[in-house]
C-alpha positions as CSV (number, residue, x, y, z in Angstrom):
1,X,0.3,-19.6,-6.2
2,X,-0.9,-21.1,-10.0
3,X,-4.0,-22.4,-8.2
4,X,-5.4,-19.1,-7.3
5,X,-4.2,-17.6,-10.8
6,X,-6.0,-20.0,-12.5
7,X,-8.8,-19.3,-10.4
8,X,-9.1,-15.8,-10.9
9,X,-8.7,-16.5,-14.7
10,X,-11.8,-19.0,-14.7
11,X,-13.6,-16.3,-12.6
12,X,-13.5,-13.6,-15.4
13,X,-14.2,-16.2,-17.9
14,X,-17.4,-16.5,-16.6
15,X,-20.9,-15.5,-16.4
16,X,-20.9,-13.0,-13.7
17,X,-19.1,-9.9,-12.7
18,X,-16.2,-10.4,-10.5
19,X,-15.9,-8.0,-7.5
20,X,-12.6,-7.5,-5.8
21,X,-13.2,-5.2,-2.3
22,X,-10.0,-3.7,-0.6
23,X,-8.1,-5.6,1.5
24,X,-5.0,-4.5,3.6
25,X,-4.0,-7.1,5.9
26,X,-5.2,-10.4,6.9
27,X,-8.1,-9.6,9.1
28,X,-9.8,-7.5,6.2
29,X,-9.4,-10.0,3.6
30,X,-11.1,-12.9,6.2
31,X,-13.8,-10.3,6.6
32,X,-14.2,-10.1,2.8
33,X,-14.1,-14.0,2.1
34,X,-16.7,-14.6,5.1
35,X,-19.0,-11.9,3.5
36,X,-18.8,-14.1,-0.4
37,X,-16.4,-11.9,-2.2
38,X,-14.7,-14.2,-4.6
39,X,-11.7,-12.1,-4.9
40,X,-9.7,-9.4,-3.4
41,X,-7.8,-6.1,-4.3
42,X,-4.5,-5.1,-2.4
43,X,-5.0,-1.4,-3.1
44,X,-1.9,0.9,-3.3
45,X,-3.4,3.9,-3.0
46,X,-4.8,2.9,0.1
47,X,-1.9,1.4,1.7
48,X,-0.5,4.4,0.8
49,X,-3.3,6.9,2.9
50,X,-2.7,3.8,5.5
51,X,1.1,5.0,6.4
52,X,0.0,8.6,5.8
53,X,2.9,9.2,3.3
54,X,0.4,8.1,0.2
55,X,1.6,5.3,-2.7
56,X,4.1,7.2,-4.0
57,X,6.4,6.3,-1.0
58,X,5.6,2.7,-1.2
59,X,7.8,0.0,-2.3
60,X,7.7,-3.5,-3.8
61,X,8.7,-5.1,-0.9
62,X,6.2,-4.0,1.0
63,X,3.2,-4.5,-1.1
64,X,4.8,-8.1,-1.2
65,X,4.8,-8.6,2.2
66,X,1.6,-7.1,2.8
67,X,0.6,-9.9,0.4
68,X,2.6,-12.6,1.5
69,X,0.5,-11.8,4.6
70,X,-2.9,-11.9,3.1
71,X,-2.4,-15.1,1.6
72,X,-1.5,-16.7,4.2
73,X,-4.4,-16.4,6.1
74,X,-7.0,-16.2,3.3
75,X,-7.0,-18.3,-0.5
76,X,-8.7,-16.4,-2.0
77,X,-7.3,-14.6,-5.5
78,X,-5.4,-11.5,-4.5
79,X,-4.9,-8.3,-7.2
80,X,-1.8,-6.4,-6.6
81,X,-1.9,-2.4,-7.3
82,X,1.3,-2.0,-9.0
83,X,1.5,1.4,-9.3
84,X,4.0,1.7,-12.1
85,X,5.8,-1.5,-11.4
86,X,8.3,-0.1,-9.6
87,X,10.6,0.7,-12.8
88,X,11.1,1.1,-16.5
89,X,11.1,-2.2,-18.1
90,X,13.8,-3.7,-17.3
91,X,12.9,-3.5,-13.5
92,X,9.8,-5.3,-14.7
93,X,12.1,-8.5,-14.3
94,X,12.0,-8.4,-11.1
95,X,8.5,-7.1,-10.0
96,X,6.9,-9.8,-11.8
97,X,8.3,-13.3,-10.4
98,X,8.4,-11.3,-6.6
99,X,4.5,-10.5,-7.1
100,X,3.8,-13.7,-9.0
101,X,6.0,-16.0,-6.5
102,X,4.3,-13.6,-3.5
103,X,1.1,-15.7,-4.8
104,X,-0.7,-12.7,-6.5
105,X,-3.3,-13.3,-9.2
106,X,-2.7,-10.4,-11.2
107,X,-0.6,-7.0,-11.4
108,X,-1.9,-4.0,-12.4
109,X,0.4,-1.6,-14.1
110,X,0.1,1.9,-14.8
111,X,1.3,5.0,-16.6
112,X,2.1,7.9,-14.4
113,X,5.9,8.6,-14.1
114,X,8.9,7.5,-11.6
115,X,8.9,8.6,-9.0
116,X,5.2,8.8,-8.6
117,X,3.5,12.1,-7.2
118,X,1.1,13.1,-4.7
119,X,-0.7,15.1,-7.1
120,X,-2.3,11.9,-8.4
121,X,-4.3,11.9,-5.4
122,X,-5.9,15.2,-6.9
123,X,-6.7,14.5,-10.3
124,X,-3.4,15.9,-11.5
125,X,-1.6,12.7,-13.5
126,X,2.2,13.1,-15.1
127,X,2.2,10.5,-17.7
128,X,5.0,8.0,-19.4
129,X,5.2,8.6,-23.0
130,X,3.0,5.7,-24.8
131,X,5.7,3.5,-26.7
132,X,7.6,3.3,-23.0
133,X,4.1,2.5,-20.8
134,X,3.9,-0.8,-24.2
135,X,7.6,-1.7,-23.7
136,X,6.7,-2.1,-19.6
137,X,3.6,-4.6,-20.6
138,X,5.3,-6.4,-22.8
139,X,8.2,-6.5,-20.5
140,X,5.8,-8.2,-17.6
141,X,4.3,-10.5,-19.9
142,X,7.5,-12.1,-21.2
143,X,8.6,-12.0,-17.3
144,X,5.6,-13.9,-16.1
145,X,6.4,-17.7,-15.6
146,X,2.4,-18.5,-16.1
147,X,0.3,-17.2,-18.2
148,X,-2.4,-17.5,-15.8
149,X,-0.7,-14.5,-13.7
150,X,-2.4,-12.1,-15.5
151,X,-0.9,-8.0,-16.1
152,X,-4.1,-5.6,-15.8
153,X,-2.8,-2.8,-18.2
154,X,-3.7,0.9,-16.8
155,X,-3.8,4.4,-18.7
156,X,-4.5,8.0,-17.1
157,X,-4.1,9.4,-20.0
158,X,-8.4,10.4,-20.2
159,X,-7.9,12.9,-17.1
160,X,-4.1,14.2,-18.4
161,X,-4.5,14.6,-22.1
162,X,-7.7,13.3,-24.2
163,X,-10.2,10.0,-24.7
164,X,-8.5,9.7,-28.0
165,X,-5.0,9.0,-26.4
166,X,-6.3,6.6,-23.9
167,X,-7.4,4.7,-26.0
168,X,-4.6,4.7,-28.2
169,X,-2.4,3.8,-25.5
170,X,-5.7,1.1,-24.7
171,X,-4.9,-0.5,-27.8
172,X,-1.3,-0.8,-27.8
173,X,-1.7,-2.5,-24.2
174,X,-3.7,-4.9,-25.6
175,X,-1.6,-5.5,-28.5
176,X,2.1,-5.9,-26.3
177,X,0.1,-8.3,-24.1
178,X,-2.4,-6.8,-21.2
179,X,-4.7,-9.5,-20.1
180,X,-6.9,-6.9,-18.7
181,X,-7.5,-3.2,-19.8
182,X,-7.7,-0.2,-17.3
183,X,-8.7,2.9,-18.6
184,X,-9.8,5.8,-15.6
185,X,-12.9,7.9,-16.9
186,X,-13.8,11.0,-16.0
187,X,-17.9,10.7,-17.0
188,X,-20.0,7.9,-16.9
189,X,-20.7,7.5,-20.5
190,X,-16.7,7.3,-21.3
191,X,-17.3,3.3,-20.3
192,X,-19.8,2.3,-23.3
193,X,-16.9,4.6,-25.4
194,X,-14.4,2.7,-23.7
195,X,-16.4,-0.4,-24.1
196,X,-17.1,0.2,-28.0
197,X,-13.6,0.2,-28.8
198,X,-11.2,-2.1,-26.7
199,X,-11.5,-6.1,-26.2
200,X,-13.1,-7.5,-23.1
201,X,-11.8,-8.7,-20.4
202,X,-11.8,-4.9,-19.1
203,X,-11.5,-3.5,-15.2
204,X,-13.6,-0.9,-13.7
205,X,-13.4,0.8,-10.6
206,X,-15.9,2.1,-8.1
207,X,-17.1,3.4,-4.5
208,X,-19.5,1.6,-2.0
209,X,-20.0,-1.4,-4.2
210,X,-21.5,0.1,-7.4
211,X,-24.4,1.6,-5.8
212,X,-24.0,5.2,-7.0
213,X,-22.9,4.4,-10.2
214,X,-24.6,5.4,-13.4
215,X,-24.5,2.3,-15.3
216,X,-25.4,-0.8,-13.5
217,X,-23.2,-3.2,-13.2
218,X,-24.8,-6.0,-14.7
219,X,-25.0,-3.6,-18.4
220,X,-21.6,-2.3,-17.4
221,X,-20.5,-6.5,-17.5
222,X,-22.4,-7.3,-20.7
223,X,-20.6,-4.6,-22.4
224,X,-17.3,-6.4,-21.5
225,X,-16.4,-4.9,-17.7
226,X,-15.6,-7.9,-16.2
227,X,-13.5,-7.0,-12.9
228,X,-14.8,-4.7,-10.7
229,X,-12.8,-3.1,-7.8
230,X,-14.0,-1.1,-5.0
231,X,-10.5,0.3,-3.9
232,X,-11.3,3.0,-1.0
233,X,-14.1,2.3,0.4
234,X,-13.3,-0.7,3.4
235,X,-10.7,2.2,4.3
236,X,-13.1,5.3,4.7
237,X,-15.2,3.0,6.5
238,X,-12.3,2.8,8.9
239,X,-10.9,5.9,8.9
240,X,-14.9,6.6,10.4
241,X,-15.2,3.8,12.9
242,X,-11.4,4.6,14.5
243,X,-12.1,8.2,14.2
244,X,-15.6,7.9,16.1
245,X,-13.8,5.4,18.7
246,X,-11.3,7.5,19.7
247,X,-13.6,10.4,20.0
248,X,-16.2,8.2,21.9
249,X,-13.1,6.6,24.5
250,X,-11.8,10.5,24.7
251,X,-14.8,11.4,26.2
252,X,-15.6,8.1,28.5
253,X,-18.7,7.0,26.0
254,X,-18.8,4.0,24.6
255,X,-18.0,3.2,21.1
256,X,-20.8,3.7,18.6
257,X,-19.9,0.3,17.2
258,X,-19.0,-1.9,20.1
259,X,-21.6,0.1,22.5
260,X,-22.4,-1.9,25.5
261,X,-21.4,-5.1,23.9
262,X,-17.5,-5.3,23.6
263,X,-17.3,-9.0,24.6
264,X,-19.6,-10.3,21.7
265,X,-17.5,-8.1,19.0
266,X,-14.3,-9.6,20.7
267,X,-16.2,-13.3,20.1
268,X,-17.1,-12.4,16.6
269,X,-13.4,-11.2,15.6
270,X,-12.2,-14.4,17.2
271,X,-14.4,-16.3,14.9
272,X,-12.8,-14.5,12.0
273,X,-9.2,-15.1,12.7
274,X,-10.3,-19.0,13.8
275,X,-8.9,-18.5,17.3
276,X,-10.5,-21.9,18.2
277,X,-8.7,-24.2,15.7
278,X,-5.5,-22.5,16.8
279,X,-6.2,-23.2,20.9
280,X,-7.3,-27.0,19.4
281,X,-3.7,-27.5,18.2
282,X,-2.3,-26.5,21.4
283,X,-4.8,-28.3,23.5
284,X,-3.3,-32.1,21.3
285,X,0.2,-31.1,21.7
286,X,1.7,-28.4,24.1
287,X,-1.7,-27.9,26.4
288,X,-1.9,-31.6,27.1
């Protein structure tokens, strides 16, 4: 939808970081919204560990739907992970108004080849050459039918090849049209490197939040981060809690979570998915 584009425009425009947490269905993303997260993150990655066949069998479609889903329970501005957009650029033409229509806020795009591999799940990237990765952002930007749907331009190219060449490719990004620059890092200090030489607004990424990380966020945002996504860590927590419950109902113990108090969780997660305004329209026209 414009309105959240907009929004998440104005967002980065402003005076304080903006974090975007994982979310991979509805429930998640209410869960993030109640907790004062201004945006949200639709991670590829992992959706990808979520079917257990990893990002690189994922398609468009259902990273729409998944969206499609999201927003229609929660306003909020929602990121897509676009892997590589699905294409070379003229497939571009089509990923853009779907995500955009979908009522994303942004796209980001990166530079690993088609199909995409497992491998990038363990460091090992197989890049695009540069000039086709530019063609692909400028391709989504003249596909875009507002220029407040932003394209979040993404490069590898720091753990494949050499700082020099990310930022090379960094540059060019910009230059075709990237409202937003990716570049992965491989040490801490790459990001004032990364910072020194490409235009703000930039994107970083992190685990739990930021708090492990070696430059705090508020120097990381006054050196020109302005969007940062945590997009992993909602999902370990869950991989834990599910893994513990099944464990825990296995052996006839309560869950660690729940414990003795499943009827108050079961209350809570009715507040989050509004249970009671749904019952009120029933109870004014079919319940009468």
């Amino acid at each position: 939808m414009p309105g959240q584009s907009q929004g998440l425009k104005r967002l980065l425009a402003g005076d304080a970081p903006v974090h975007a947490p994982l979310v991979l269905n509805p429930l998640m993303a209410r869960l993030a919204a109640a907790t004062g997260f201004p945006a949200l993150y639709l991670g590829g990655g992992a959706m990808g560990y979520l079917t257990c066949f990893t990002e690189a069998n994922l398609s468009l479609t259902e990273m729409v739907h998944a969206g499609l889903d999201i927003r229609a329970a929660c306003d909020l501005p929602l990121i897509l992970d676009g892997a590589c957009g699905w294409g070379d650029p003229m497939h571009l033409r089509r990923t853009i108004p779907l995500a955009e229509e979908a009522g994303f806020a942004a796209i980001e795009i990166e530079d690993q080849i088609l199909p995409k591999r497992a491998h990038h799940h363990v460091g090992i990237e197989h890049l695009i050459d540069a000039d086709l990765m530019t063609a692909k952002v400028a391709e989504a930007v003249a596909a875009r039918r507002s220029a407040d749907f932003l394209i979040i331009a993404r490069t590898n190219a720091v753990r494949d090849i050499s700082m020099d060449e990310a930022l090379r490719r960094g540059e060019a990004m910009h230059r075709a049209g990237a409202d937003l620059l990716f570049i992965t890092a491989r040490r801490p200090e790459d990001h004032r490197t990364i910072a020194e030489r490409l235009p703000a607004p930039l994107m970083y990424m992190h685990l739990s939040g930021g708090a492990d990380d070696a430059i705090p966020v508020p120097e990381l945002f006054r050196m020109g981060f302005r969007l940062f996504v945590d997009p992993v860590t909602p999902l370990l927590a869950m991989h834990r809690a599910l893994r513990d419950s099944y464990v825990a109902l296995h052996a006839g113990r309560p869950d660690p979570l729940v414990g003795e108090d499943p009827r108050g969780e079961q209350d809570r997660m009715h507040a989050t998915i509004r249970l009671e305004s749904l019952l009120a329209i029933e109870r004014r026209t079919v319940e009468r």
